[in-house]
Backbone as numpy.savetxt, mean C-alpha at the origin, in Angstrom:
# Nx Ny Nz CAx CAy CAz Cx Cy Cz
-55.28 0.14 7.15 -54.83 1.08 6.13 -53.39 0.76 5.70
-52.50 0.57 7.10 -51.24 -0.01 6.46 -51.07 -0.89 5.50
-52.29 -2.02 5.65 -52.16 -3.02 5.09 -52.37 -2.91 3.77
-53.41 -2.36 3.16 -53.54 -2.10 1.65 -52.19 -1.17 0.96
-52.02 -0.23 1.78 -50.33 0.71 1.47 -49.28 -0.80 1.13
-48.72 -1.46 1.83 -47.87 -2.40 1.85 -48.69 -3.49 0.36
-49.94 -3.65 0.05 -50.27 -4.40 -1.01 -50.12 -3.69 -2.49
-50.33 -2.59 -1.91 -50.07 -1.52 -3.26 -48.80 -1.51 -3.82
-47.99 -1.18 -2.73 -46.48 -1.15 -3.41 -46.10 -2.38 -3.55
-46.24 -3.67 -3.27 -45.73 -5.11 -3.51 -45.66 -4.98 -4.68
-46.68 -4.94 -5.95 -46.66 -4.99 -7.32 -45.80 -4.20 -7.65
-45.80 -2.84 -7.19 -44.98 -1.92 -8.16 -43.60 -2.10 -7.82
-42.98 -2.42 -6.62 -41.48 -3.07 -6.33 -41.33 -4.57 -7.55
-42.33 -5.22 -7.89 -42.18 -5.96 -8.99 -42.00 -5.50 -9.87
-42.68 -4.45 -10.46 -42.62 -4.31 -12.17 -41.19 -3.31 -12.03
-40.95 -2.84 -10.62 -39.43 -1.87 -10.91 -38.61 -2.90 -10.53
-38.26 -3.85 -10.25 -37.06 -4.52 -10.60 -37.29 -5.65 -11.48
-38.39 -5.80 -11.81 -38.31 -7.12 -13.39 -37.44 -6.05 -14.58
-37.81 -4.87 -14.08 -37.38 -3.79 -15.06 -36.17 -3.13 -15.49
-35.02 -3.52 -14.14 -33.94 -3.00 -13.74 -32.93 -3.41 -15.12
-33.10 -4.78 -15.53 -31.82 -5.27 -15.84 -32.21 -4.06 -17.58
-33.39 -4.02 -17.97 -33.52 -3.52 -19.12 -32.66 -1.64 -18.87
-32.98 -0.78 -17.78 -31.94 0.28 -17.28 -30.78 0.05 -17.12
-30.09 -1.15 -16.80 -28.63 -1.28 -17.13 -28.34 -1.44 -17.96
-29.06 -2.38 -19.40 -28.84 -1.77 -20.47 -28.39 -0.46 -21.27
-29.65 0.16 -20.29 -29.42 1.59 -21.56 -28.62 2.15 -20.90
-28.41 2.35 -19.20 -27.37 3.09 -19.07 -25.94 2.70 -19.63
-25.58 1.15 -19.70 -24.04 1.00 -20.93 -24.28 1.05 -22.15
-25.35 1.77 -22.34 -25.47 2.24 -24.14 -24.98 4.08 -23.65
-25.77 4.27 -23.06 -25.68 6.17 -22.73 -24.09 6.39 -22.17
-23.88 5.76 -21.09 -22.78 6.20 -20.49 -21.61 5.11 -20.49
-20.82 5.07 -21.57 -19.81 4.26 -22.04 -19.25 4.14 -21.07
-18.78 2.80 -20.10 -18.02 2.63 -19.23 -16.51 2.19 -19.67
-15.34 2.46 -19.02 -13.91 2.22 -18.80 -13.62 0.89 -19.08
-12.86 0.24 -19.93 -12.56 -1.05 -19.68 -11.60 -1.41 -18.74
-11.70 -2.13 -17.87 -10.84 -2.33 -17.18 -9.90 -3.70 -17.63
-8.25 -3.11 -17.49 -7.11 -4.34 -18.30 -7.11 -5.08 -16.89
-6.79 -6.77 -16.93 -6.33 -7.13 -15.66 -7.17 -7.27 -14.57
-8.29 -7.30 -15.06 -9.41 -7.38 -14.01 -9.53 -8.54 -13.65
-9.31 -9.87 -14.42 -9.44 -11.21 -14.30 -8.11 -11.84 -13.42
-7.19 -11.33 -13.06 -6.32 -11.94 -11.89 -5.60 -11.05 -11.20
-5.45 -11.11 -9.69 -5.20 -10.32 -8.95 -4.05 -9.86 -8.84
-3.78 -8.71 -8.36 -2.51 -7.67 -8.82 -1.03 -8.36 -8.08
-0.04 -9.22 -8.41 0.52 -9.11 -7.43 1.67 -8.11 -6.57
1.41 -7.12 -7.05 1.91 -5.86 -6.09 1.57 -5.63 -4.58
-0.06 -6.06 -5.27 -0.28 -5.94 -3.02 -0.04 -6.98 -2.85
1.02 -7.72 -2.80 1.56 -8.58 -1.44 2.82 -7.56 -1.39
3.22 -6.61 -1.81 4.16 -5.84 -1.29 3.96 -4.33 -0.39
2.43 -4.30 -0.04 2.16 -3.48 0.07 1.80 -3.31 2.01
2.11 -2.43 2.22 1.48 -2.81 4.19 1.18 -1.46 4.81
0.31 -1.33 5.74 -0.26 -0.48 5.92 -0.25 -0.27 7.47
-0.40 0.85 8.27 -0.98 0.60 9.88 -1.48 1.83 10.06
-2.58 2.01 10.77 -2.98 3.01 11.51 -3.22 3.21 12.90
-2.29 4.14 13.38 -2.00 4.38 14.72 -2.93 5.60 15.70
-3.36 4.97 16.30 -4.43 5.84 17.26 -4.17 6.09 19.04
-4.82 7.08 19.34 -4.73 7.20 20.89 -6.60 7.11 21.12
-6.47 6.02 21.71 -8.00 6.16 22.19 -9.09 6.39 20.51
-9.88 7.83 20.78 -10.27 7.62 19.10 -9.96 8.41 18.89
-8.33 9.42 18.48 -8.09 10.05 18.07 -6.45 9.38 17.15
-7.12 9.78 15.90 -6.31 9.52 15.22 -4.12 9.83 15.33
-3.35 8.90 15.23 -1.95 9.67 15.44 -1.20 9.48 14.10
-1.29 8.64 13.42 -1.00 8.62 12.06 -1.71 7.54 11.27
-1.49 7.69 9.81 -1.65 6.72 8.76 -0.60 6.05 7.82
0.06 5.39 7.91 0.79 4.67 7.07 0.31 3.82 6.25
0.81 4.16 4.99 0.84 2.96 3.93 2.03 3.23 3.12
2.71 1.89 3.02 4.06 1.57 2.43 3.92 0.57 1.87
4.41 0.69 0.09 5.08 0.40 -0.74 6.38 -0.24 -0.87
6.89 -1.26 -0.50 8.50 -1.58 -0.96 8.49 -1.64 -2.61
9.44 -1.04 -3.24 9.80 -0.24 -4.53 10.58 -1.44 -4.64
10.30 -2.92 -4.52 11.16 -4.26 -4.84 11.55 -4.25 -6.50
12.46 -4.96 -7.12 12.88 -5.17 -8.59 11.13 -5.88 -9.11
10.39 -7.04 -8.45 9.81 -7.33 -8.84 8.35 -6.36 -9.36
8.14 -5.28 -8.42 7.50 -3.88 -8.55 8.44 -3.24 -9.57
9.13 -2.95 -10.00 9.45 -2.29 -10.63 9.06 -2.74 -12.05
9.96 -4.42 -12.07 9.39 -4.90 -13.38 7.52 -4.32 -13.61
6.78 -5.20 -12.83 5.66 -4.26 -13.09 5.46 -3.62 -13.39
5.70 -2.43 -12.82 5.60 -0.64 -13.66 6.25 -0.87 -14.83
6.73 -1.52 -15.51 7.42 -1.18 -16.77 6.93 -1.67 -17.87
5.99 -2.87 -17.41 5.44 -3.95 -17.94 4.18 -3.03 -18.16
3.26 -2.39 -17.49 2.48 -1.55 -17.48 2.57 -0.46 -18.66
3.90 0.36 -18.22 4.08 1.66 -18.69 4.13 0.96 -20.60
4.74 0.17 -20.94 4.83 -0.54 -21.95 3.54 -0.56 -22.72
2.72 -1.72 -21.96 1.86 -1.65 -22.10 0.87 -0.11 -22.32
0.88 0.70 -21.70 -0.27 1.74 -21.74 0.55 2.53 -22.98
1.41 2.47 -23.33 2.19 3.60 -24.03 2.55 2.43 -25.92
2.10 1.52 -25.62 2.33 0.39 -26.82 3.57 0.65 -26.91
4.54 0.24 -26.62 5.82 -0.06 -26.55 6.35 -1.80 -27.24
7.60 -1.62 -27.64 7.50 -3.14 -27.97 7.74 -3.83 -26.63
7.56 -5.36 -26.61 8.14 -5.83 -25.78 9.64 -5.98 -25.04
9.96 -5.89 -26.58 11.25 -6.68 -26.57 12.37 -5.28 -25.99
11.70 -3.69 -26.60 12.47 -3.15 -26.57 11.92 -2.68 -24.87
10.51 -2.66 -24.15 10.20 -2.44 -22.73 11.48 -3.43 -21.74
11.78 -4.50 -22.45 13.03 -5.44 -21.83 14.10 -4.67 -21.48
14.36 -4.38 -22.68 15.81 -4.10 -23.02 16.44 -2.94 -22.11
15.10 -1.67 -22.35 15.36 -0.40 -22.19 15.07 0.06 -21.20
13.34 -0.41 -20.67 13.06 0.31 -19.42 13.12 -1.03 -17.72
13.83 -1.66 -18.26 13.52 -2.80 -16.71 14.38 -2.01 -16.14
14.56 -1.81 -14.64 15.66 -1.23 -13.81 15.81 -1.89 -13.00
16.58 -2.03 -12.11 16.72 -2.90 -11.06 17.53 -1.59 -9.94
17.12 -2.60 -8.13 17.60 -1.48 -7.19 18.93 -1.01 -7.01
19.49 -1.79 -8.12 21.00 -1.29 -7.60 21.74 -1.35 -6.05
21.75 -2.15 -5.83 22.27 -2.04 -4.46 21.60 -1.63 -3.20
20.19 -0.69 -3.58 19.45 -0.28 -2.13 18.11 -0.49 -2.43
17.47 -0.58 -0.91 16.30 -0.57 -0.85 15.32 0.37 -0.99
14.50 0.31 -1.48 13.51 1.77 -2.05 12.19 1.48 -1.40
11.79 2.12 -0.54 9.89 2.71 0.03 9.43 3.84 -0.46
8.43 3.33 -1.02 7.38 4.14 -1.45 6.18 5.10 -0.16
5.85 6.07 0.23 5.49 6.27 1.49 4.50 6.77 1.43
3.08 6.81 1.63 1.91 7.84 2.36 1.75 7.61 3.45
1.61 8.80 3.85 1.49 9.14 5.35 0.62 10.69 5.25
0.04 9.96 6.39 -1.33 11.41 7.02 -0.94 11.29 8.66
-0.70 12.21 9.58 -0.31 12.67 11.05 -1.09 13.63 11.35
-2.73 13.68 11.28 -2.66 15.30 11.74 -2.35 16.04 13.08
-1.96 15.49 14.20 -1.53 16.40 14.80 0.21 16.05 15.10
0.98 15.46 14.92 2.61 15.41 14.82 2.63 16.04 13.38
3.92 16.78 12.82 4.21 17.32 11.33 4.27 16.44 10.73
4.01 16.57 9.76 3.80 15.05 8.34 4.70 15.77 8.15
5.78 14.96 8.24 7.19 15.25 7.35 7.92 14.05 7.93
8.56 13.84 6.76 10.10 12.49 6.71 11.41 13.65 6.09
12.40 13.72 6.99 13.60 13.77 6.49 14.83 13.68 7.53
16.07 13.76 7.06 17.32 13.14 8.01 17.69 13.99 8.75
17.25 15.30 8.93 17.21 16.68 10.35 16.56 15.76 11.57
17.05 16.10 12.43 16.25 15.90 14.38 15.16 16.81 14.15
14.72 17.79 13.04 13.80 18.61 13.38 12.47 17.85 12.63
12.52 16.86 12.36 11.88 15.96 11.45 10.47 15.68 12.39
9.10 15.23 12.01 8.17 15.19 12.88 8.12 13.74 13.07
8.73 12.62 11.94 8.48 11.51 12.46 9.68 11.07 11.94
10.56 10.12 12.64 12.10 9.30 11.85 11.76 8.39 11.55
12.13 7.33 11.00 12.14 6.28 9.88 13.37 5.25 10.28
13.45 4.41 10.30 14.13 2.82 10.21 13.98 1.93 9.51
14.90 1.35 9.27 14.61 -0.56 8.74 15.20 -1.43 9.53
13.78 -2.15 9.70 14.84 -3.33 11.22 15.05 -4.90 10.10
16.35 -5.27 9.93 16.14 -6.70 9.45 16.90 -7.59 10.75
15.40 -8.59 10.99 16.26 -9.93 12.03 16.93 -8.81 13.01
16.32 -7.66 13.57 16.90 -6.73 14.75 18.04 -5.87 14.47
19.00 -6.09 13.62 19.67 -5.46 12.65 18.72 -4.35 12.20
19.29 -2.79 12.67 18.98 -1.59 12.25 19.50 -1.01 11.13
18.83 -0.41 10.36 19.69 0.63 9.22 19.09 2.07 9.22
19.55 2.47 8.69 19.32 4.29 8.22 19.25 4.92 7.30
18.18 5.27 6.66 18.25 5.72 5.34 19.04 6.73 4.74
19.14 6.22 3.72 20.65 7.23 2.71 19.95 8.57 2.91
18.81 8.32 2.24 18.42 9.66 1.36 16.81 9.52 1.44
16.21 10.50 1.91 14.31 10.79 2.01 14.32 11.87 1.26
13.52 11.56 0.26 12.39 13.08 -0.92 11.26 12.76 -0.76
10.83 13.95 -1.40 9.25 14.29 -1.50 8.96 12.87 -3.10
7.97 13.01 -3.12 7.76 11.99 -4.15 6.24 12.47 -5.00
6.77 12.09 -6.31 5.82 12.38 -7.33 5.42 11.34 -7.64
3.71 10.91 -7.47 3.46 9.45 -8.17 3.04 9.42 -9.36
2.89 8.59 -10.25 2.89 8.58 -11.68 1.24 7.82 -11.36
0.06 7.10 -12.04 -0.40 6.78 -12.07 -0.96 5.35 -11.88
0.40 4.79 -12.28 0.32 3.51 -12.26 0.46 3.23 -10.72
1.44 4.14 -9.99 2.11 3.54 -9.17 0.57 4.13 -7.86
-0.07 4.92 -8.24 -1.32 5.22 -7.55 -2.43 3.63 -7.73
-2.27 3.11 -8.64 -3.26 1.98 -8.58 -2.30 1.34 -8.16
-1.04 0.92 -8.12 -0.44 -0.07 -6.97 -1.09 0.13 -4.94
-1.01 1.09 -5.16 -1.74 1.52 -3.60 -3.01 1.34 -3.24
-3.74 1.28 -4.70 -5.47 1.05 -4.34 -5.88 1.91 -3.82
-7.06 1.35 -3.11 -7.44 2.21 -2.07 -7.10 3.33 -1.42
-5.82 2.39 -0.71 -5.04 3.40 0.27 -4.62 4.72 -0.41
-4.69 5.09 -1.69 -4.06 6.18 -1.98 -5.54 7.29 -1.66
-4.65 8.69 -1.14 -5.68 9.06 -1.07 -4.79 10.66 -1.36
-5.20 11.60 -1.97 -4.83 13.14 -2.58 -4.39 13.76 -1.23
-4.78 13.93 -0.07 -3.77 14.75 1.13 -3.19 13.90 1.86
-2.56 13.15 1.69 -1.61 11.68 1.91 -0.30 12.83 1.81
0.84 12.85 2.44 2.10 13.23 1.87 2.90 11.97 1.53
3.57 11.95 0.61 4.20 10.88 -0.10 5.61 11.56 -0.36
6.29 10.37 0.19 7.79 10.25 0.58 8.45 9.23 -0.47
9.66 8.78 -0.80 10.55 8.10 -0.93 11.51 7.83 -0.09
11.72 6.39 0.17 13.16 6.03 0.99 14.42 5.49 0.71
15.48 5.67 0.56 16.29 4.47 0.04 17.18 4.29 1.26
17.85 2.88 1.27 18.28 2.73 2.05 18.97 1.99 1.41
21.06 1.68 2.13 21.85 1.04 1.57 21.90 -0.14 1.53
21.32 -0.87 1.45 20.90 -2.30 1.22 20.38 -3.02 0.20
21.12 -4.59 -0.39 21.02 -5.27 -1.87 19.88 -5.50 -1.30
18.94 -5.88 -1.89 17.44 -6.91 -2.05 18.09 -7.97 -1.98
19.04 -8.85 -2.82 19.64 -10.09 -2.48 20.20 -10.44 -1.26
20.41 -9.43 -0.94 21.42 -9.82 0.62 20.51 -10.27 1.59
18.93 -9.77 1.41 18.26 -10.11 2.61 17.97 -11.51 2.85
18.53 -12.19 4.06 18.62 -13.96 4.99 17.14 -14.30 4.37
17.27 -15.77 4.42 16.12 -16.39 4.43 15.57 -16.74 5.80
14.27 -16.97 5.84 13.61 -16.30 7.20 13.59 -15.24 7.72
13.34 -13.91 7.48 14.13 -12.95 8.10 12.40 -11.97 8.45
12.58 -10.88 8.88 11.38 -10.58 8.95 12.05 -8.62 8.47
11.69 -7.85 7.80 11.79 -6.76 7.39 11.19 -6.04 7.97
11.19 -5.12 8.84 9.92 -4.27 9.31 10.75 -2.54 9.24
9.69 -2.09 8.79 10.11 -0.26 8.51 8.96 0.08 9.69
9.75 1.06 10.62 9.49 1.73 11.62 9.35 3.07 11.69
8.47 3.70 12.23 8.03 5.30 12.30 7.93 5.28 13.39
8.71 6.35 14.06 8.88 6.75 15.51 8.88 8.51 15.90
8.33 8.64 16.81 8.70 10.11 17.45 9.16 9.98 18.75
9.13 10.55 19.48 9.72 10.30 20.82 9.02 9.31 21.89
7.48 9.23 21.39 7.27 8.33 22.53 6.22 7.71 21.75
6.20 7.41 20.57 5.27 6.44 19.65 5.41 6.13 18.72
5.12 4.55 18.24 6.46 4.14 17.24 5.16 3.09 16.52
5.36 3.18 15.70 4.50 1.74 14.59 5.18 1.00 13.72
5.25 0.12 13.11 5.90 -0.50 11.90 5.25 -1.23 11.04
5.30 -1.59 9.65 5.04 -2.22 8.84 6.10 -3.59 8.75
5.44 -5.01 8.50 6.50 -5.81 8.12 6.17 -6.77 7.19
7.41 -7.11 6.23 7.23 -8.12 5.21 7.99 -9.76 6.29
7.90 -10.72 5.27 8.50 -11.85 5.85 8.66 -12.83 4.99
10.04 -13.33 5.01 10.52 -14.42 4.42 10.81 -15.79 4.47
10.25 -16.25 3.54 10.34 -17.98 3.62 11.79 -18.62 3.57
11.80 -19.55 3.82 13.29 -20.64 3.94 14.21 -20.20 2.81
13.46 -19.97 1.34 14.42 -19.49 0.56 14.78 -18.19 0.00
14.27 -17.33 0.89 14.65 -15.77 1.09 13.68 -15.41 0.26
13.19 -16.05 -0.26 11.39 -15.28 -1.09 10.61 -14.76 -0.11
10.00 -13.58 -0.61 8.59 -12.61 0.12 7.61 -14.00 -0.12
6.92 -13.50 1.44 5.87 -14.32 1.63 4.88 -13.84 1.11
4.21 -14.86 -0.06 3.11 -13.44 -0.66 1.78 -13.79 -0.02
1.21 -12.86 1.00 0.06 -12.95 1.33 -0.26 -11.92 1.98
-1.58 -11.42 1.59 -2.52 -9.81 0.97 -2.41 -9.63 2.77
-2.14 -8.17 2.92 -1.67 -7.52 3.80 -3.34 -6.98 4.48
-4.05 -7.63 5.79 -4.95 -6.84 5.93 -4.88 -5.75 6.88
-5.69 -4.61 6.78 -5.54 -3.42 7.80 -5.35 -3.47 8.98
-3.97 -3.11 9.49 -4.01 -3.43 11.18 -3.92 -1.84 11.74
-4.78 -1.83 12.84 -4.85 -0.81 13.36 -4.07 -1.48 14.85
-3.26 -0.04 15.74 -2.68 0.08 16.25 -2.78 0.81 17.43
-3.14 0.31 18.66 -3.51 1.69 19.68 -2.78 1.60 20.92
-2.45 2.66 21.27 -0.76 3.44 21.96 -0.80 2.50 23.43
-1.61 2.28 23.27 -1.27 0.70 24.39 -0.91 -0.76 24.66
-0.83 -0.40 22.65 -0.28 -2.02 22.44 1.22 -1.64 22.24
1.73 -0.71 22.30 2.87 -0.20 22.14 3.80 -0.97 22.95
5.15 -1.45 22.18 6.02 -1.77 22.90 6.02 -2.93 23.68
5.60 -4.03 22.95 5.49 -5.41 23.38 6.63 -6.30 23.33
6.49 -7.36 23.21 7.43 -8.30 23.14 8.05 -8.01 21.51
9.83 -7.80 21.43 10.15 -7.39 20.37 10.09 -8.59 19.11
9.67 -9.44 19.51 9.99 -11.03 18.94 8.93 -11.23 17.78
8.04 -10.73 18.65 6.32 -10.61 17.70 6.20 -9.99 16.48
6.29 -10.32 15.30 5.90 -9.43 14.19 4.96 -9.90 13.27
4.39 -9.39 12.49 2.92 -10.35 11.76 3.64 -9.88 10.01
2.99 -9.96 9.34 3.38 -10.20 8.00 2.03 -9.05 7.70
1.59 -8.61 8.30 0.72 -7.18 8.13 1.02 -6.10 9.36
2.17 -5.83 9.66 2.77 -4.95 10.64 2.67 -5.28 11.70
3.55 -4.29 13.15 3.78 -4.56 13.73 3.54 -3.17 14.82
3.78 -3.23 16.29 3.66 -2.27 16.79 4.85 -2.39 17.41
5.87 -1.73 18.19 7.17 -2.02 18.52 7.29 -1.03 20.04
């Protein structure tokens, strides 16, 4: 009996997918799809982009994903905003390029559910923040809450996600000043658990551009050899 069941449907699994490509038709006649700009070469924003997720066993302890807010990101967004808003070129040059001025800027989502999702420069803070360059520590000027614009949500991809809290960082530091070879890593710490994200630089102080994959992090890899850092984060 099975056997005739399984002969029966053989044909009709034929005539429904000889049939398919004619339903994708009509569904991009019925339901007008989005064009997508830029689909044909890959974004280079995510090589600025790094991520870690930190766990105890299988319970989640945070989510990071960070943004460095580099001049070359910025140009981007402007190049964009230009673009979506028909702007001239000449005057998107002129008017909207910005540059960091002297400090470094992170872009921040973060999810903690059980430490407080919060970044700021109080001890009452649920998680503190660093920048280690070449072991060289710094301290951020100034942490806000942060409003993302759209564009800067498709810089994140994926990773963006609506109960994410999103931060800004700046910190007193040129983008030019940073050594060649050097390794950048931004650190999230509480009292007894710490993660980091890191970028890394070639011989001539250029970002190494290569796509950041998901590293997950668990409270036992904690605190290794400080020497070790990957170019998709780090655990410290």
């Amino acid at each position: 009996m099975k056997q005739y069941k399984i002969i029966l449907i053989f044909p009709l699994l034929i005539l429904f997918f000889s049939g398919c490509t004619r339903y994708m038709y009509w569904l991009e006649d019925v339901f007008h799809q989005a064009k997508h700009t830029h689909q044909d070469s890959p974004d280079p924003i995510s090589f600025y982009v790094r991520c870690a997720r930190l766990y105890d066993h299988f319970t989640t302890v945070g989510h990071f994903d960070v943004l460095w807010y580099a001049d070359e990101v910025r140009h981007r967004y402007d190049t964009l905003l230009a673009e979506q808003h028909c702007y001239d070129s000449l005057h998107s040059h002129d008017q909207k390029i910005r540059r960091n001025n002297g400090a470094l800027t992170f872009f921040i989502l973060m999810f903690s559910p059980h430490i407080p999702c919060d970044l700021h420069l109080s001890d009452r803070s649920g998680w503190s923040v660093c920048l280690e360059i070449n072991n060289k520590v710094y301290y951020p000027r100034e942490i806000k809450k942060l409003k993302l614009t759209h564009i800067h949500r498709c810089f994140f991809g994926r990773h963006y996600r609506h109960f994410k809290k999103r931060f800004e960082i700046i910190f007193d530091l040129d983008e030019s000043k940073i050594p060649p070879n050097a390794q950048m890593k931004l650190c999230f710490n509480t009292a007894d658990k710490s993660t980091c994200v890191c970028w890394e630089f070639d011989n001539s102080g250029h970002l190494i551009l290569e796509p950041c994959p998901l590293r997950d992090v668990l409270l036992y890899d904690l605190y290794p050899d400080p020497s070790t850092c990957s170019s998709c984060g780090s655990s410290r």
